[in-house]
C-alpha positions in Angstrom: 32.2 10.0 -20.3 34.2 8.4 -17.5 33.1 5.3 -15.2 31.8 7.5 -12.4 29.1 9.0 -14.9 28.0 6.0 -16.4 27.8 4.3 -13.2 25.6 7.0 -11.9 23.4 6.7 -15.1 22.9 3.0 -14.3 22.1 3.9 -10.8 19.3 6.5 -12.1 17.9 4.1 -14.6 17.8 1.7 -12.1 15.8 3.7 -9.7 13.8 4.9 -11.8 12.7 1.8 -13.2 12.2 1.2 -10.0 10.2 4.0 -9.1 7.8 2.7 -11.6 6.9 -0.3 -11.0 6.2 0.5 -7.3 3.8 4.0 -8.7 2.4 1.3 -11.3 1.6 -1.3 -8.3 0.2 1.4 -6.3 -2.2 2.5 -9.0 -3.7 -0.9 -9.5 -4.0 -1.3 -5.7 -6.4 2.4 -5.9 -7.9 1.0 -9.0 -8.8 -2.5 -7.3 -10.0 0.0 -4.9 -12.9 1.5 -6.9 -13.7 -1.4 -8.8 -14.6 -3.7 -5.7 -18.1 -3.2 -4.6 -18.6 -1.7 -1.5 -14.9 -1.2 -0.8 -15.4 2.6 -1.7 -18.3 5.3 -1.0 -19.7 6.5 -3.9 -18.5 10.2 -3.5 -15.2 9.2 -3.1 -15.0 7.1 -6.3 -13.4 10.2 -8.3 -11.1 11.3 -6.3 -9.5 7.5 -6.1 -9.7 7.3 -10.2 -7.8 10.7 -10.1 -5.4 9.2 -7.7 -4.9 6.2 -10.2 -4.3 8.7 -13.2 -2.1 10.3 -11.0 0.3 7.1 -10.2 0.0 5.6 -13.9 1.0 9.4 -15.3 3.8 9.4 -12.7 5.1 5.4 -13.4 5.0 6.3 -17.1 7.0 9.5 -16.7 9.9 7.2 -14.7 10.0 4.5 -17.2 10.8 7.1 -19.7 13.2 9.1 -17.8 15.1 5.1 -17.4 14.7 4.8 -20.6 16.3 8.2 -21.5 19.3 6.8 -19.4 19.7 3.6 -21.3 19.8 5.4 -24.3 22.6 7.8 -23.2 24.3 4.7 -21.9 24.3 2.9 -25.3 25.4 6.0 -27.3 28.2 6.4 -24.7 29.2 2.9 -25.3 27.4 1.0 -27.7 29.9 -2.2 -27.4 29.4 -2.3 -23.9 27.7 -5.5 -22.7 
């Protein structure tokens, strides 16, 4: 593996690393939204606890896919600071 590929894999684990933490902020901002009282019409309550399954599924999915990354890094390189 030459530089170009591992500096692409750092940029990929970086983003999405990144990509999770903003999908795991924006599912406690829809869950803060249900569990405030009067914040949310009943009816609607669902929909927004989907939505926050939705994000938290989706943030854990990115951390792993950075995680995959890492791990190709290290096997790549495992001497590599």
């Amino acid at each position: 593996m030459n530089e170009q590929q591992r500096d692409e894999l750092r940029a990929k684990a970086g983003d999405f690393k990144m990509y999770s933490l903003v999908l795991f902020s924006l599912g406690v901002f829809f869950y803060l939204g249900t569990i405030i009282p009067g914040a949310l019409e009943v009816a609607k309550k669902p929909f927004a606890l989907l939505a926050v399954a939705g994000c938290l599924a989706a943030a854990l999915y990115c951390s792993r896919r950075a995680a995959r990354y890492v791990c190709q890094l290290e096997e790549e390189n495992p001497f590599e600071p």
